[in-house]
N, C-alpha and C positions, 0 to 999 in steps of 0.2 A: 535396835536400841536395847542396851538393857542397864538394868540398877537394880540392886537392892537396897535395903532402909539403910534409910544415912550414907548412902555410896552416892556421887555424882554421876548424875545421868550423861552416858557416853553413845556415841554412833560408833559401830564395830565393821569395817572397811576390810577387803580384802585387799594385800598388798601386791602389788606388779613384781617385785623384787624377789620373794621366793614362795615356794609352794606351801600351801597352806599357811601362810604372816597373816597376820590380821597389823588392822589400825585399828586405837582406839582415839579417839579424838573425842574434846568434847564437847558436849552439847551446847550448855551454858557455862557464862563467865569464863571463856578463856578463847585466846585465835589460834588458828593451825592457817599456817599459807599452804593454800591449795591453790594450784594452777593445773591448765592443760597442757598437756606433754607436748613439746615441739612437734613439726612436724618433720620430716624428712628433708625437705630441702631449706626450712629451717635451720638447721643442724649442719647440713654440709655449707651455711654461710656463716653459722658461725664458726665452723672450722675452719675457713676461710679467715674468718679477722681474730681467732686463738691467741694468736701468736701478737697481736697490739693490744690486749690485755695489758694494762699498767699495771705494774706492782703498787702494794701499798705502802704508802710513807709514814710511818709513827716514830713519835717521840720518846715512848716509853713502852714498856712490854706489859702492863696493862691496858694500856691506849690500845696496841696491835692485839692482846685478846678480844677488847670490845670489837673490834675493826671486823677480824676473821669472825665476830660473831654472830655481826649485822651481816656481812657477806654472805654466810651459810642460811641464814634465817630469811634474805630476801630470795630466794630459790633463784638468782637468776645467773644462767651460765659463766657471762663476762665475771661479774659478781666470783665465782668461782676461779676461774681461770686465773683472778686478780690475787687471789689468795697461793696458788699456783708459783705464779711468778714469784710473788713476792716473798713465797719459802727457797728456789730454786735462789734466787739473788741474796739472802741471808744466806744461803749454804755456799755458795760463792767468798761473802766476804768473810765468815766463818774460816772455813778451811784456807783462805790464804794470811792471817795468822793463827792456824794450828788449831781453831776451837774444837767443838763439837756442839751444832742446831741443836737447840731446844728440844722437850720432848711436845712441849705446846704448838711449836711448828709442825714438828711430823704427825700429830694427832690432825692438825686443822687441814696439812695438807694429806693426806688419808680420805677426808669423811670431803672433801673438796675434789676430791678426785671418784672415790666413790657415789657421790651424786651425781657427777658427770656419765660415771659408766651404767649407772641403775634406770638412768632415762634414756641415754645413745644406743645402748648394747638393743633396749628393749626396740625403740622404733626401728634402729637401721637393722636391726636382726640380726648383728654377728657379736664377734667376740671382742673381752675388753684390749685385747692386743691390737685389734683392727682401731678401736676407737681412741685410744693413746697415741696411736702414727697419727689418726686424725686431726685430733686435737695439742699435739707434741707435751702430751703426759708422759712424764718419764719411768722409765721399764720398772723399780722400783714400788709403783704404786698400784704395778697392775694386781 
């Protein structure tokens, strides 16, 4: 723990994801979702059901911010995955009349992919190439 005057009292966490990260979370008046890390075979069933991950349906492109935001902030894989899909399937309808995705899509599918690989890489102990075939994350986001 620490603070000084007039600073919010924080808990300083060391992070799984790189050497020497701290968390700062904090103490009073605010939530951080913490959960415990899947386990191992955990993991290899949800890579199992990956791929039935529903995309998400929105109306407006602030409706899909809020969506992709709840997704991200409920830490849970499918949660993830959903988010996944449902940038892969706008990039679908996109490029088949000529667009170009959002950059709000590639951010969400980034940090949706990257929470994917900062908890699988960690339990299953390999690389995020091994956990992308896993989970059919596309080569782009390793």
């Amino acid at each position: 723990e620490r603070h000084g005057p007039g600073q919010p009292r924080v808990r300083i966490e060391r992070s799984v994801q790189g050497m020497g990260s701290l968390i700062h979370t904090p103490i009073e008046g605010g939530t951080v979702a913490i959960r415990n890390l899947h386990s191992r075979d955990e993991l290899l069933k949800l890579a199992e059901n990956a791929r039935n991950a529903p995309p998400f349906r929105c109306d407006s492109e602030r409706q899909k911010r809020e969506r992709y935001k709840q997704a991200l902030a409920s830490c849970d894989f499918m949660e993830f995955l959903s988010i996944l899909h449902s940038v892969e399937h706008r990039r679908e309808q996109f490029a088949s009349i000529g667009k170009r995705l959002s950059d709000t899509d590639e951010r969400y599918a980034q940090r949706a992919a990257d929470a994917i690989f900062a908890e699988a890489c960690l339990v299953m102990d390999c690389k995020r190439e091994k956990i992308a075939e896993m989970f059919g994350i596309p080569a782009r986001l390793i």
